[in-house]
PDB file of the backbone (N, CA, C, O) and the ligand in Angstrom, with CONECT records:
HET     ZN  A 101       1
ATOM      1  N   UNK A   1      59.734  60.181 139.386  1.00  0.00           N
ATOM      2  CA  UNK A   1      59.162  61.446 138.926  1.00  0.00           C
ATOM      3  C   UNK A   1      59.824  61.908 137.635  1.00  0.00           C
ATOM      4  O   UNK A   1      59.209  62.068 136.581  1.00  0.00           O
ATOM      5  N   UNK A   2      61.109  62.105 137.801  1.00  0.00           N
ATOM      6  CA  UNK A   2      62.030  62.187 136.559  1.00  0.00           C
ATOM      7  C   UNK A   2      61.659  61.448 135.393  1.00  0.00           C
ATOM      8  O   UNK A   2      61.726  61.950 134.272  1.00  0.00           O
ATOM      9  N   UNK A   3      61.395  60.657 135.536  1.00  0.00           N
ATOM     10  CA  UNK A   3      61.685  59.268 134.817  1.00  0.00           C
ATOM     11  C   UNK A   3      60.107  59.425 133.886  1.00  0.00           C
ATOM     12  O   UNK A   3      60.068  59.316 132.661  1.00  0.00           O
ATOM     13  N   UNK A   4      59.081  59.652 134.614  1.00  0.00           N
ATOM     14  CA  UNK A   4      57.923  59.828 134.367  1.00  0.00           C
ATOM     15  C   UNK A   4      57.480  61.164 133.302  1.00  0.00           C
ATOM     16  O   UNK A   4      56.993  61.092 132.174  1.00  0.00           O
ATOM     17  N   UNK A   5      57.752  62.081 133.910  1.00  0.00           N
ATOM     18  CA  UNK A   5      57.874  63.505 132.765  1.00  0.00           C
ATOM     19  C   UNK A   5      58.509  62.966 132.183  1.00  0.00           C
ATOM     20  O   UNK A   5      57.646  62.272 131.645  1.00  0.00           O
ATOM     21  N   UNK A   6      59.758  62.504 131.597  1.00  0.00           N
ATOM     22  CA  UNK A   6      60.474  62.172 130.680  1.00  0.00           C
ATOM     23  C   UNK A   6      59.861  61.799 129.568  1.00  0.00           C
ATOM     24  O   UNK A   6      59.912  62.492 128.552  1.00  0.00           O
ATOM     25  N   UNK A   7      59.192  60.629 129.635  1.00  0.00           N
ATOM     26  CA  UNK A   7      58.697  59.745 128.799  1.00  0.00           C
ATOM     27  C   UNK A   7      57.456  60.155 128.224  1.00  0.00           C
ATOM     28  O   UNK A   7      56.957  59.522 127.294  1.00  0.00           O
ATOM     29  N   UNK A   8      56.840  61.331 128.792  1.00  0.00           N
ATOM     30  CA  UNK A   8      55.787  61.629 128.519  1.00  0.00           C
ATOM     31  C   UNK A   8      56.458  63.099 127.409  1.00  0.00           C
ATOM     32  O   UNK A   8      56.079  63.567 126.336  1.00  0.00           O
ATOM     33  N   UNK A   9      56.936  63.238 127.808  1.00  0.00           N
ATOM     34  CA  UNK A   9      57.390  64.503 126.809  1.00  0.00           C
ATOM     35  C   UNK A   9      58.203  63.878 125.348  1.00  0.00           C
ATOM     36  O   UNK A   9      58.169  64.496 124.284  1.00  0.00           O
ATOM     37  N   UNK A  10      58.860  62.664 125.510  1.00  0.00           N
ATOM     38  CA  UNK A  10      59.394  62.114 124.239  1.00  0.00           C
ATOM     39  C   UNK A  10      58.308  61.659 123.614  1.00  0.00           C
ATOM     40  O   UNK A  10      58.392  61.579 122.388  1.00  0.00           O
ATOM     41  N   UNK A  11      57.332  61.347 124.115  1.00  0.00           N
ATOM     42  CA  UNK A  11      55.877  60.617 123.341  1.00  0.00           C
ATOM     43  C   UNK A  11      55.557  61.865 122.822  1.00  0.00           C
ATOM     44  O   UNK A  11      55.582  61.891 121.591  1.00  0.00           O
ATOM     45  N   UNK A  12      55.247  62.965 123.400  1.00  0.00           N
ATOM     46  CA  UNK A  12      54.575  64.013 122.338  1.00  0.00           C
ATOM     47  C   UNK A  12      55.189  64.493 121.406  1.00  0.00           C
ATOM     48  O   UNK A  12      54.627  64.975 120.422  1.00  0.00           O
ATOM     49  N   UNK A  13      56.733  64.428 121.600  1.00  0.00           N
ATOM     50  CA  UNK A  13      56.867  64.790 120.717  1.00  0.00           C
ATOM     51  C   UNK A  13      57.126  63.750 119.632  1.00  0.00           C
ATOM     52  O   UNK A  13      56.828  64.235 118.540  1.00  0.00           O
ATOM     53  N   UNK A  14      57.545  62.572 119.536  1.00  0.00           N
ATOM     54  CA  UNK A  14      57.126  61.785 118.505  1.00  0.00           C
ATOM     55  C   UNK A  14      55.898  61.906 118.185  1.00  0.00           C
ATOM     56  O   UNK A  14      55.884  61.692 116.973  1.00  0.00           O
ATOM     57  N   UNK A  15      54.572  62.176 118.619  1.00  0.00           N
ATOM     58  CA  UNK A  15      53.672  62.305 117.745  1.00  0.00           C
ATOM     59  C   UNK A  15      53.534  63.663 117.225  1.00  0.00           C
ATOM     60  O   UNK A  15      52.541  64.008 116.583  1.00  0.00           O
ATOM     61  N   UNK A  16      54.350  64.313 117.446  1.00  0.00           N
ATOM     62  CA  UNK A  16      54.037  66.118 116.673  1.00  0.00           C
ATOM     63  C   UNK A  16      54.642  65.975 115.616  1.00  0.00           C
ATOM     64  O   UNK A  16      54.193  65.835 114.479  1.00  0.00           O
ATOM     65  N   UNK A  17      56.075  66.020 116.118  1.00  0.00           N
ATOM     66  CA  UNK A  17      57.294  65.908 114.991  1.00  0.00           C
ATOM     67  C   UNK A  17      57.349  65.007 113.706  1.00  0.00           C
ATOM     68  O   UNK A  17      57.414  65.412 112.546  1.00  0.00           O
ATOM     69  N   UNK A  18      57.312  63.715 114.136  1.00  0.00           N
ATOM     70  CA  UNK A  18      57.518  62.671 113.106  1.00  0.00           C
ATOM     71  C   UNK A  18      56.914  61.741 113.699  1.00  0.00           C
ATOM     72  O   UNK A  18      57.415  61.034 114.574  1.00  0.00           O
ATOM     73  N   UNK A  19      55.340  61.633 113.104  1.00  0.00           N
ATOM     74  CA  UNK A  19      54.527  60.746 113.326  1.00  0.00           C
ATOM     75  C   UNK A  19      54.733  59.727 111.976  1.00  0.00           C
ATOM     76  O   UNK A  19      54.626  58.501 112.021  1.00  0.00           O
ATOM     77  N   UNK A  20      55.036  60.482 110.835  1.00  0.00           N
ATOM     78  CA  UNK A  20      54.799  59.223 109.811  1.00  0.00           C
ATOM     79  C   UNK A  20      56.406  58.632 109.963  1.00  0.00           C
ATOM     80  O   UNK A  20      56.605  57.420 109.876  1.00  0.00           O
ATOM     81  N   UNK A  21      57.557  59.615 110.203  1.00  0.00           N
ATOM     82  CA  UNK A  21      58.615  58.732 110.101  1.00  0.00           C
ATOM     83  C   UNK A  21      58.931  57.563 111.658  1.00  0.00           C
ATOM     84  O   UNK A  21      59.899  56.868 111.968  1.00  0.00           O
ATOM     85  N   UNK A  22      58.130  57.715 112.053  1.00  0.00           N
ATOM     86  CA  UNK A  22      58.664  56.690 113.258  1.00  0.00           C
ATOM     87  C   UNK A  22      57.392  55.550 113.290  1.00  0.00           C
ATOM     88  O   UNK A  22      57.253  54.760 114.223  1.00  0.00           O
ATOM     89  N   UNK A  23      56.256  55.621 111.797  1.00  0.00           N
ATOM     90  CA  UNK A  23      55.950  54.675 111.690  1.00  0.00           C
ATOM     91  C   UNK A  23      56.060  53.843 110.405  1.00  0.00           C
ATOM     92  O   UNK A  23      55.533  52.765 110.131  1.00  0.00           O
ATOM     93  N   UNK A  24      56.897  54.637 109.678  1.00  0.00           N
ATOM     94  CA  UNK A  24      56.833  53.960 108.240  1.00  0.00           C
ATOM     95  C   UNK A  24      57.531  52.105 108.376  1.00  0.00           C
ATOM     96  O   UNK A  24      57.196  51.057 107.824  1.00  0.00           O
ATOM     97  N   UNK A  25      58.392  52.386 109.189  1.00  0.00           N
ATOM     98  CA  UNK A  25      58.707  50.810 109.375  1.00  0.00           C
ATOM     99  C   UNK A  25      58.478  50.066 109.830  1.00  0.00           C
ATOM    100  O   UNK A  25      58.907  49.002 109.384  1.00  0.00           O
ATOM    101  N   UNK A  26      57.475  50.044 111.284  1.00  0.00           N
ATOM    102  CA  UNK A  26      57.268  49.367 112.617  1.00  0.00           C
ATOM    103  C   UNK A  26      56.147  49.312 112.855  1.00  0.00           C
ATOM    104  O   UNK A  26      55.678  48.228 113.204  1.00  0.00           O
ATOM    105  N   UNK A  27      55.333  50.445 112.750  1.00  0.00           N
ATOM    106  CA  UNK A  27      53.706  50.645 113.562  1.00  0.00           C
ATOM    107  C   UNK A  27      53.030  50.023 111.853  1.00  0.00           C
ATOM    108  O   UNK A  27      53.491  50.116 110.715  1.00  0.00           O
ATOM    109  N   UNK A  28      51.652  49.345 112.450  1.00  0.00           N
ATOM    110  CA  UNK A  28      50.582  48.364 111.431  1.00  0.00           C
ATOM    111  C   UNK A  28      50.450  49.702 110.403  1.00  0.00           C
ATOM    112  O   UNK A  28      49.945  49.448 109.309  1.00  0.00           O
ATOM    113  N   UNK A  29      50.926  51.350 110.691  1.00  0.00           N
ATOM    114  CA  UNK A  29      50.026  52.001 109.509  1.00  0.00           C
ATOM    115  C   UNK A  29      50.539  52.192 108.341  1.00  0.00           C
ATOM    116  O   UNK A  29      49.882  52.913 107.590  1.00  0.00           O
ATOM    117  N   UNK A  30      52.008  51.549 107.761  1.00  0.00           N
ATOM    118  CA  UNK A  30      51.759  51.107 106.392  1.00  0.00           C
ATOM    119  C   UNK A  30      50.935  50.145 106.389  1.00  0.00           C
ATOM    120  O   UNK A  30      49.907  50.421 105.770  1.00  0.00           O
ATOM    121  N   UNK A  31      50.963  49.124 106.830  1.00  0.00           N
ATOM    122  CA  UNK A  31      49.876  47.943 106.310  1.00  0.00           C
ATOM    123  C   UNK A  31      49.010  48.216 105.911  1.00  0.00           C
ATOM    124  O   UNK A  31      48.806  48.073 104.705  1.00  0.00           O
ATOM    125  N   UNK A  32      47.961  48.814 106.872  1.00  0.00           N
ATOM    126  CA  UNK A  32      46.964  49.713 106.476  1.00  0.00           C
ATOM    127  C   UNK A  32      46.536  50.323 105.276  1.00  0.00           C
ATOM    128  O   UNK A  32      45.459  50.164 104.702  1.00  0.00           O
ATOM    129  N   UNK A  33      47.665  51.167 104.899  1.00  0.00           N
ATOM    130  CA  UNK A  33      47.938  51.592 103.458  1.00  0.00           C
ATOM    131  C   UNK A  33      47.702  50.713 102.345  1.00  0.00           C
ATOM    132  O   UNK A  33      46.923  51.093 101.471  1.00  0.00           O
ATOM    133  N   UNK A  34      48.180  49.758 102.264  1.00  0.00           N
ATOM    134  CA  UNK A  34      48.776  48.533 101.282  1.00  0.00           C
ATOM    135  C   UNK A  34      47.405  47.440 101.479  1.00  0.00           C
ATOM    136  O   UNK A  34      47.110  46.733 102.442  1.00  0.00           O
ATOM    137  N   UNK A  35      46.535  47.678  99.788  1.00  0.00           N
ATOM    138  CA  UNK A  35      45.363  46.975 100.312  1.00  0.00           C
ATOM    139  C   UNK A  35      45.814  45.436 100.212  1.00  0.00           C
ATOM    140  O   UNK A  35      46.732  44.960  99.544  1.00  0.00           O
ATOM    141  N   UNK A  36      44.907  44.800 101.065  1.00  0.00           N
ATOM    142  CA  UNK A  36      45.302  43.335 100.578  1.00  0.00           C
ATOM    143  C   UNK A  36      44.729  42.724  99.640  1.00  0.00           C
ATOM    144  O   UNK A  36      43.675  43.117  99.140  1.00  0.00           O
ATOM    145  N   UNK A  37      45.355  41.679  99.282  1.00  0.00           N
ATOM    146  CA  UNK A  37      45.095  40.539  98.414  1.00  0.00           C
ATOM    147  C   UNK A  37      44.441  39.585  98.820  1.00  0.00           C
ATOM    148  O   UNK A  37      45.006  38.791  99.573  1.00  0.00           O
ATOM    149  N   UNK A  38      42.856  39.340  98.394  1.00  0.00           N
ATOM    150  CA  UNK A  38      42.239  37.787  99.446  1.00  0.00           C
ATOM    151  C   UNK A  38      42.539  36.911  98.082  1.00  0.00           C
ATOM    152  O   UNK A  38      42.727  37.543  97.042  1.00  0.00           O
ATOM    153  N   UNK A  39      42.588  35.435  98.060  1.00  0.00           N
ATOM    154  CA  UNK A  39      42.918  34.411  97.096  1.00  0.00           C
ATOM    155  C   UNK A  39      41.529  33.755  97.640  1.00  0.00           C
ATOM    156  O   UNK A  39      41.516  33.928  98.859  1.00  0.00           O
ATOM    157  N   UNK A  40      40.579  33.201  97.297  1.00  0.00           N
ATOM    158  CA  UNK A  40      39.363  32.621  97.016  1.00  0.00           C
ATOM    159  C   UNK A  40      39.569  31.775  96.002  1.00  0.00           C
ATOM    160  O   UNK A  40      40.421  31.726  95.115  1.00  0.00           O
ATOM    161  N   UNK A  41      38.389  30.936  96.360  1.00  0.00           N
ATOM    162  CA  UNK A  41      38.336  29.541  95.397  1.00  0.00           C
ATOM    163  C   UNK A  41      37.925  29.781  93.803  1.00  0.00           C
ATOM    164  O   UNK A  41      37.736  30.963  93.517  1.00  0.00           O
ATOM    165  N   UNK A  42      37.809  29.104  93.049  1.00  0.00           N
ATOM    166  CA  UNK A  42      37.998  29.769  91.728  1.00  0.00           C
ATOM    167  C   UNK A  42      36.534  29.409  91.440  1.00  0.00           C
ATOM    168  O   UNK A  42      35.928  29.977  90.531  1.00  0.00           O
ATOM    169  N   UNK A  43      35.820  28.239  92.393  1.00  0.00           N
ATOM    170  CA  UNK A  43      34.144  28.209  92.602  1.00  0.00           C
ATOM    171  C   UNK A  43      33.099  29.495  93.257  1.00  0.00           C
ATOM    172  O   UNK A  43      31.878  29.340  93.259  1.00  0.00           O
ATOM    173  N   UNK A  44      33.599  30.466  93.674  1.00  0.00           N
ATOM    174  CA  UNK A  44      33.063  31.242  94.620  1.00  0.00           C
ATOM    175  C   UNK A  44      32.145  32.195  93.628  1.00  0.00           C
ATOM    176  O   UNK A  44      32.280  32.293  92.408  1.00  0.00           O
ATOM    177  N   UNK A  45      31.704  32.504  94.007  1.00  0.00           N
ATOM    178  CA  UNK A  45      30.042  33.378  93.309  1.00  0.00           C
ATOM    179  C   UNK A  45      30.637  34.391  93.846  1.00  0.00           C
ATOM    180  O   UNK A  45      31.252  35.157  93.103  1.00  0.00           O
ATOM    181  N   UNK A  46      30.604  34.570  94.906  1.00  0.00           N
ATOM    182  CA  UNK A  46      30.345  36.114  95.901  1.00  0.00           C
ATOM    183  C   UNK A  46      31.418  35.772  97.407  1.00  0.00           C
ATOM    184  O   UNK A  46      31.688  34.700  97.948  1.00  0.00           O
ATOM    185  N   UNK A  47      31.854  37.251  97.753  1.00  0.00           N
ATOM    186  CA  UNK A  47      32.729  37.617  98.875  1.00  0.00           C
ATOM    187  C   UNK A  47      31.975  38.297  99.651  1.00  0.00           C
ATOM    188  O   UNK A  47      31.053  38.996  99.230  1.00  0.00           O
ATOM    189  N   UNK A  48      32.274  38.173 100.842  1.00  0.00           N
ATOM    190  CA  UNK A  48      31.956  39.294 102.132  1.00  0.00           C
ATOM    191  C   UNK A  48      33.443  39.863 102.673  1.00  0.00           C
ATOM    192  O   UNK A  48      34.515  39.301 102.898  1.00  0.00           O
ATOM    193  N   UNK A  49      32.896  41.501 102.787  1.00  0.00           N
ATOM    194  CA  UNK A  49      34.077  41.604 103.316  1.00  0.00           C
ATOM    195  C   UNK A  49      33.730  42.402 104.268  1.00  0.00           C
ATOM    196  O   UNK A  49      33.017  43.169 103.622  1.00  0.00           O
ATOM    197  N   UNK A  50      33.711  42.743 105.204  1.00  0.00           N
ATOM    198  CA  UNK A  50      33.575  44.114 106.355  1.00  0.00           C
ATOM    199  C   UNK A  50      35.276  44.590 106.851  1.00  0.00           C
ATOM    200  O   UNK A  50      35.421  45.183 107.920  1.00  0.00           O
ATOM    201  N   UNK A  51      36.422  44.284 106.020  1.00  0.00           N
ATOM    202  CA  UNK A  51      37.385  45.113 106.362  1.00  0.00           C
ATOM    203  C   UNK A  51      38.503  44.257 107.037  1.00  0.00           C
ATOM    204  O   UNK A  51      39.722  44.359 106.900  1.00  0.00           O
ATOM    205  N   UNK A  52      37.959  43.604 107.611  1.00  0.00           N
ATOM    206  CA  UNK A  52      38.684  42.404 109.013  1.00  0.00           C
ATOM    207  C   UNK A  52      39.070  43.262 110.415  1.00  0.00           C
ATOM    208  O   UNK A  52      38.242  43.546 111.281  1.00  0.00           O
ATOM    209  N   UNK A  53      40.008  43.493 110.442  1.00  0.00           N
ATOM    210  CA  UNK A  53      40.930  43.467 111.817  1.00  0.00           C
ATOM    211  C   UNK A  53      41.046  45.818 111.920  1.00  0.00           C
ATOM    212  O   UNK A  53      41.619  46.687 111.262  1.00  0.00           O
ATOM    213  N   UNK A  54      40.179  45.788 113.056  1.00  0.00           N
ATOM    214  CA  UNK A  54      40.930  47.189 113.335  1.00  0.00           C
ATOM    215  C   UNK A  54      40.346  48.818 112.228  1.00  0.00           C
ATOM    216  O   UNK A  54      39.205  49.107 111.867  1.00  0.00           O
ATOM    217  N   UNK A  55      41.735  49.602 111.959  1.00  0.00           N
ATOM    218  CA  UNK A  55      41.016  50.256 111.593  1.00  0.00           C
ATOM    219  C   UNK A  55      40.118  50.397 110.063  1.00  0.00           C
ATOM    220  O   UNK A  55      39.392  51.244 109.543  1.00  0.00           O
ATOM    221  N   UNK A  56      40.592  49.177 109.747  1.00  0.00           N
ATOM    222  CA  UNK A  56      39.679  48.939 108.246  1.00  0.00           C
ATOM    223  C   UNK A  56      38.646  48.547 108.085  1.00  0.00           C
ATOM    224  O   UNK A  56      38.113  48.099 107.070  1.00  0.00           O
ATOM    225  N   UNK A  57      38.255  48.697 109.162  1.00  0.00           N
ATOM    226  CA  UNK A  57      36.813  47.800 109.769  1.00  0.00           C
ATOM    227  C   UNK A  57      35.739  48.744 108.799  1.00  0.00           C
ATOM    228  O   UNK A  57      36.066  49.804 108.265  1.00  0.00           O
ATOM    229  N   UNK A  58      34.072  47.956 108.682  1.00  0.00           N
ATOM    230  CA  UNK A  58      33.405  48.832 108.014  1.00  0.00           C
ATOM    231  C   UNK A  58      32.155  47.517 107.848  1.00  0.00           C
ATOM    232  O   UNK A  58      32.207  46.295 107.989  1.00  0.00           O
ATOM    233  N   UNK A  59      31.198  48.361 107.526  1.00  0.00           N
ATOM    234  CA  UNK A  59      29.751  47.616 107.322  1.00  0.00           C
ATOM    235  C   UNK A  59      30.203  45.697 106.948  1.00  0.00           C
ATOM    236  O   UNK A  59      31.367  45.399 107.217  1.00  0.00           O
ATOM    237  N   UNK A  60      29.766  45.147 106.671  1.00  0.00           N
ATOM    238  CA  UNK A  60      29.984  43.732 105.798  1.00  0.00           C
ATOM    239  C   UNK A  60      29.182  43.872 104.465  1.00  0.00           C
ATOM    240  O   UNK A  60      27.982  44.075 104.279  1.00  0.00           O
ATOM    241  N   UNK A  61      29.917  43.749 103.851  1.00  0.00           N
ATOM    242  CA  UNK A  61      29.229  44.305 102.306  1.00  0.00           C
ATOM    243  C   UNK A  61      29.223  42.563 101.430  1.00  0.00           C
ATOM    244  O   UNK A  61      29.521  41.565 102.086  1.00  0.00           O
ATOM    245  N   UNK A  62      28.977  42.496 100.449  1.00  0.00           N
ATOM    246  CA  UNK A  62      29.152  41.369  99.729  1.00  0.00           C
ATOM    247  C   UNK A  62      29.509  41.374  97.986  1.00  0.00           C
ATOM    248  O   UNK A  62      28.544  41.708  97.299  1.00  0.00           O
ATOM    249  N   UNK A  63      30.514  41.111  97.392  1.00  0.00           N
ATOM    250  CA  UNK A  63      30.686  41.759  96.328  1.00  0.00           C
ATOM    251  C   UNK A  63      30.502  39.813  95.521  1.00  0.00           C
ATOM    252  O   UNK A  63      30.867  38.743  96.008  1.00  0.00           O
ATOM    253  N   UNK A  64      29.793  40.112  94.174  1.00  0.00           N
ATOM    254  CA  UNK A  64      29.696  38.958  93.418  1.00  0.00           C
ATOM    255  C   UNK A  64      31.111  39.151  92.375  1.00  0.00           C
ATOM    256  O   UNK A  64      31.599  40.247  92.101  1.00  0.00           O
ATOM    257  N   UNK A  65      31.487  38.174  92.012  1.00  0.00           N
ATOM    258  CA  UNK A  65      31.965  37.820  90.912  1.00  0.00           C
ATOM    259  C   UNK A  65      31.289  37.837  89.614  1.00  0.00           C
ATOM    260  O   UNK A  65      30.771  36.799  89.202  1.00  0.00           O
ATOM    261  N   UNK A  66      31.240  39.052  88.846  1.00  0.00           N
ATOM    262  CA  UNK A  66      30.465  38.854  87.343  1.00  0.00           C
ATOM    263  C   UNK A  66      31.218  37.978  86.476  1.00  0.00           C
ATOM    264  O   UNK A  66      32.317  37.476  86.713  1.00  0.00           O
ATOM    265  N   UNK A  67      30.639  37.875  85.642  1.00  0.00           N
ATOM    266  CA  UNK A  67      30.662  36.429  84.751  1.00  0.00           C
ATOM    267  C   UNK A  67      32.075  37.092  84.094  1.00  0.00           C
ATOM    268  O   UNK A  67      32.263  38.264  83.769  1.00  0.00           O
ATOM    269  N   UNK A  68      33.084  35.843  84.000  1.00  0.00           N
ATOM    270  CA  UNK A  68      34.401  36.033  83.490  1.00  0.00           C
ATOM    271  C   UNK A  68      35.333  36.941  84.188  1.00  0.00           C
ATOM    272  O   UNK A  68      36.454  37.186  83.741  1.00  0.00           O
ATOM    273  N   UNK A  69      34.974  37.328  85.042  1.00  0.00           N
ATOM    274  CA  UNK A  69      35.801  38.105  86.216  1.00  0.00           C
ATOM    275  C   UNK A  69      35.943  37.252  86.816  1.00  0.00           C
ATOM    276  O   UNK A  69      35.218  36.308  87.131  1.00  0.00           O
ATOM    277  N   UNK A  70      37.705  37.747  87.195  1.00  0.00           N
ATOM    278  CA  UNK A  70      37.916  37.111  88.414  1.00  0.00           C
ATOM    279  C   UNK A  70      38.534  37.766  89.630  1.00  0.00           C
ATOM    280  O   UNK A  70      39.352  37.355  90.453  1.00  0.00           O
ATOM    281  N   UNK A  71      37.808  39.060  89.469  1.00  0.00           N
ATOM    282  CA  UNK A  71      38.297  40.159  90.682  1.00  0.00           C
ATOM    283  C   UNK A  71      37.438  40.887  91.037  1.00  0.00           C
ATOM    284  O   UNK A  71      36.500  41.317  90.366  1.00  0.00           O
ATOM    285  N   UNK A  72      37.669  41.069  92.034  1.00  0.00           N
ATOM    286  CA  UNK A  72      36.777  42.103  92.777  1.00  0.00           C
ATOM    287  C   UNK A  72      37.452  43.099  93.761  1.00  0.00           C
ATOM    288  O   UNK A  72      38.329  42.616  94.477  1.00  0.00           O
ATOM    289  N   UNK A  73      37.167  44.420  93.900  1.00  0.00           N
ATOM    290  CA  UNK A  73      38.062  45.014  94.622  1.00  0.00           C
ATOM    291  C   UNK A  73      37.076  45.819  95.774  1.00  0.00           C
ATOM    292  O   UNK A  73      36.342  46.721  95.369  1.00  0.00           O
ATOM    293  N   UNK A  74      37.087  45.584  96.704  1.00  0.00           N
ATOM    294  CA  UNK A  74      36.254  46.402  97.774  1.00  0.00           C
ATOM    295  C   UNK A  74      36.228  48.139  97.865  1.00  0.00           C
ATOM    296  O   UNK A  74      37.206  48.868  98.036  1.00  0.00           O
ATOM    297  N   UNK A  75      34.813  48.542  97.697  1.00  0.00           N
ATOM    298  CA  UNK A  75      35.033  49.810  97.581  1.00  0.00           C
ATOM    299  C   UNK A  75      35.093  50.962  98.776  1.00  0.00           C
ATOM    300  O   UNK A  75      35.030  52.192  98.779  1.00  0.00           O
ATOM    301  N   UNK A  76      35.296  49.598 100.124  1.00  0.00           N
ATOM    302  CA  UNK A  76      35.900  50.146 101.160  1.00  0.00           C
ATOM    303  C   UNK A  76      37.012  50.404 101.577  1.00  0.00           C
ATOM    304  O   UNK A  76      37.296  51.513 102.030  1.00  0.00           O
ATOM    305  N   UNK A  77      38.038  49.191 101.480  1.00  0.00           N
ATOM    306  CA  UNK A  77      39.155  49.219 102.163  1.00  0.00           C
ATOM    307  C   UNK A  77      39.969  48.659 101.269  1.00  0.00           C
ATOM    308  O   UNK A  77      40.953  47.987 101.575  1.00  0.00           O
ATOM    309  N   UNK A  78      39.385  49.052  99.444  1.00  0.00           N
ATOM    310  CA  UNK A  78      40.635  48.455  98.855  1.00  0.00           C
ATOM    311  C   UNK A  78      41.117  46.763  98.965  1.00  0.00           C
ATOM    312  O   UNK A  78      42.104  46.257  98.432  1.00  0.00           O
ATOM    313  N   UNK A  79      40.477  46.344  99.502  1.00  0.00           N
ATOM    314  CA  UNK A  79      41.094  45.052  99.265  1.00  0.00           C
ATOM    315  C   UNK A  79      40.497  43.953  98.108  1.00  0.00           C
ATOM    316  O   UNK A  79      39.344  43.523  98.065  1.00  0.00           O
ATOM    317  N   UNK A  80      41.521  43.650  97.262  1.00  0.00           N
ATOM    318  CA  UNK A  80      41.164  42.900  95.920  1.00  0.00           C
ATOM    319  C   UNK A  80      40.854  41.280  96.655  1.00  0.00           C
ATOM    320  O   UNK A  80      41.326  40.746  97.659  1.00  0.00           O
ATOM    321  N   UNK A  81      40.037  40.909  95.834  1.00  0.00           N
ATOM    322  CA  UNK A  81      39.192  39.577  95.645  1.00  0.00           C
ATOM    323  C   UNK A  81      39.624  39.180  94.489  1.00  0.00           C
ATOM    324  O   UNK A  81      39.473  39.664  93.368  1.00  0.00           O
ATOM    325  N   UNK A  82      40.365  37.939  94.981  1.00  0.00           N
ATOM    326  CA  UNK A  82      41.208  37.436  93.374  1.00  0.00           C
ATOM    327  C   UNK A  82      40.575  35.737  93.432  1.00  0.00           C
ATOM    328  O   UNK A  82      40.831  34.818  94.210  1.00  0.00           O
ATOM    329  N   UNK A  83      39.878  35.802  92.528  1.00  0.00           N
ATOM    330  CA  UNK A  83      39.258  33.837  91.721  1.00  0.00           C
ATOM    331  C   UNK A  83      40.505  33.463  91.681  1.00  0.00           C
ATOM    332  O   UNK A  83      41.211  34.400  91.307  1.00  0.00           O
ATOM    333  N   UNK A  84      41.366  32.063  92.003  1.00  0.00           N
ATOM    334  CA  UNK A  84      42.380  31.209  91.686  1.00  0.00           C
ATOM    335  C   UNK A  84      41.929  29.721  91.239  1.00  0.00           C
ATOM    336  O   UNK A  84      41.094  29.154  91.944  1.00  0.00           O
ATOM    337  N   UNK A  85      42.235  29.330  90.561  1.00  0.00           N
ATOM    338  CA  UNK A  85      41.731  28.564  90.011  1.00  0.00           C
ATOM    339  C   UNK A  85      42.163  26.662  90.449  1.00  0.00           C
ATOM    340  O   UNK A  85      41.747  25.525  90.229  1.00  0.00           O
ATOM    341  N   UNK A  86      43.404  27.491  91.280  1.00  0.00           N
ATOM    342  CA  UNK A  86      44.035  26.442  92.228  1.00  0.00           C
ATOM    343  C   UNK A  86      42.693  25.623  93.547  1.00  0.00           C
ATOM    344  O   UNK A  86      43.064  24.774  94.358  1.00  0.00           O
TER     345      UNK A  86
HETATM  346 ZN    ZN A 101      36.373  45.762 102.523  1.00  0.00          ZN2+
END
């Protein structure tokens, strides 16, 4: 019983108090923050992206590569589309 209230009262208050400091190091929501980088073939016309994993999730969109670009940046979730030529 003890043991039970306990744990339930340290959870709220980590999420009242210091929700961003008890996740800046550990919990996925910097990641989140920090768009990613996809590396694609340096042949590729066009990307799909719907976000991937969780809460970045979102429609599936498709972004082309215009001529002499080699980036693309999603105007969902931030994540850059980089041509490599590797
Ligand atoms: Zn996206």
């Amino acid at each position: 019983m003890n043991a039970f209230s306990t744990d339930t009262a340290s959870c709220e208050n980590n999420q009242v108090k210091m929700p961003e400091k008890s996740c800046s190091g550990t919990c996925s929501a910097s990641a989140l923050n920090a768009p990613e980088i996809i590396h694609v073939a340096a042949d590729t016309d066009s990307v799909r992206c719907d976000g991937g994993h969780g809460a970045l999730g979102h429609p599936a969109v498709y972004y082309r590569f215009d001529e002499g670009v080699d980036r693309v940046i999603c105007g969902y979730c931030d994540r850059e589309f980089i041509r490599s030529a590797s």
